[in-house]
C-alpha positions in Angstrom: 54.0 -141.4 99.6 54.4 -138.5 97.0 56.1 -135.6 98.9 55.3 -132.0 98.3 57.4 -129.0 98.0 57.8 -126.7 100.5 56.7 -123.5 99.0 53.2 -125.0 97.3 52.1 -126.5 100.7 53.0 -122.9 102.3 51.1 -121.5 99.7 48.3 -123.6 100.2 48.0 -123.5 103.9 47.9 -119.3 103.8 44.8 -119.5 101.6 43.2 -121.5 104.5 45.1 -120.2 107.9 46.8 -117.4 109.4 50.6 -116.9 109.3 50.7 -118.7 113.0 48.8 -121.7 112.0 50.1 -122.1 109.1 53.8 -122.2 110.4 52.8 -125.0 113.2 51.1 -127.4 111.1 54.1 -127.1 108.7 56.8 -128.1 111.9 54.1 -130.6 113.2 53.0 -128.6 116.7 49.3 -128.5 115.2 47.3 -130.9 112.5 44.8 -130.3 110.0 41.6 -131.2 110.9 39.9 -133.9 109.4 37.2 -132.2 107.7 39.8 -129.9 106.3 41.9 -132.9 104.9 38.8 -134.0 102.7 38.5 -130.4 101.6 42.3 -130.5 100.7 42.1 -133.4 99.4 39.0 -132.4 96.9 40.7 -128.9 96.0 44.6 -130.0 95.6 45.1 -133.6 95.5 46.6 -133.8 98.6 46.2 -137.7 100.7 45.2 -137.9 104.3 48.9 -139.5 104.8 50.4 -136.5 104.2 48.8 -134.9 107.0 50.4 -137.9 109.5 53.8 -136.0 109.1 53.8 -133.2 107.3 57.2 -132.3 108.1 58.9 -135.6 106.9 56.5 -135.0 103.5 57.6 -132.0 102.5 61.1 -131.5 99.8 62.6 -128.3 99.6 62.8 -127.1 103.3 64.7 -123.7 103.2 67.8 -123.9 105.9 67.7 -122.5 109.2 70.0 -119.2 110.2 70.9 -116.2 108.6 71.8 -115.2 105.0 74.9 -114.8 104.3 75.2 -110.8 103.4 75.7 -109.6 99.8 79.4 -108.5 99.0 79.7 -104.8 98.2 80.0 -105.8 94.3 77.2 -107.6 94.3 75.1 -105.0 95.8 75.7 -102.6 93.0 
């Protein structure tokens, strides 16, 4: 299974879904339909195994937590 990077499936999901949706299918607490995984799959390339668990699919996941903050040199 060919995984796909974070920010492109993000990007593709907001083109289809609101900000809401979008975020639960990505952690797995909602799933694409089925008629929306042909359309997917038509548009992007993207195979209906994907869709099984998108979460364990996906490379790139940005960390949890805050940022660290900028020192003051770097900020000017």
């Amino acid at each position: 299974m060919k995984k796909i990077d974070y920010y492109k499936i993000t990007k593709i999901l907001k083109k289809h879904y609101s900000e809401s949706m979008t975020r639960d299918i990505k952690i797995n607490k909602r799933r694409v339909s089925f008629k929306k995984q042909i359309e997917f799959k038509r548009l992007y390339g993207i195979p209906h195994e994907f869709w099984v668990d998108v979460r364990s699919n996906l490379t790139n996941i940005p960390k949890r937590g805050r940022k660290p903050k900028k020192s003051v040199s770097e900020r000017a």
